[in-house]
Residue, then its C-alpha position, 0 to 999 in steps of 0.5 A: x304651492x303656497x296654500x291648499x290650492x291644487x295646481x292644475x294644468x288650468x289657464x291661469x287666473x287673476x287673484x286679489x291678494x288678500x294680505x296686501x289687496x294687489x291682483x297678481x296672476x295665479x299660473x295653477x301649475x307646476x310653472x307658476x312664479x310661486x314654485x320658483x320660491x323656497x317656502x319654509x314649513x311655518x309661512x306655509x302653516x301661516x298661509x293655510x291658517x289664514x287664507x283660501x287663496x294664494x298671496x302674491x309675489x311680494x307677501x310671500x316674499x315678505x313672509x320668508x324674509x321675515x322667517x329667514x331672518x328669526x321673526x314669526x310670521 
């Protein structure tokens, strides 16, 4: 899970990004493309901080690179 939404077992849905703009599709379960990530504790605080929705697969990806790497998201 990336942000404070509550994974579910409900059909999945179409969500906008909101850092980039792009649709992705959101699995809302324990199977989503999001659980396969390993998400550092400060993209987490980042996402939660900012954003009510999920942020697709190349942000998150960005924001745990940019981590792993030493910078601050």
């Amino acid at each position: 899970m990336t942000t404070t939404i509550e994974h579910n077992s409900g059909a999945p849905r179409t969500v906008t990004c909101p850092m980039c703009g792009h649709s992705f599709t959101c699995g809302l379960s324990s199977t989503c493309w999001c659980v396969t990530r390993k998400v550092p504790a400060e993209v987490k605080e980042y996402l939660v901080e900012r954003y009510t929705t999920c942020v697709c697969i190349d942000c998150l990806d960005k924001l745990i690179e940019k981590v792993g790497a030493g910078e601050s998201c």
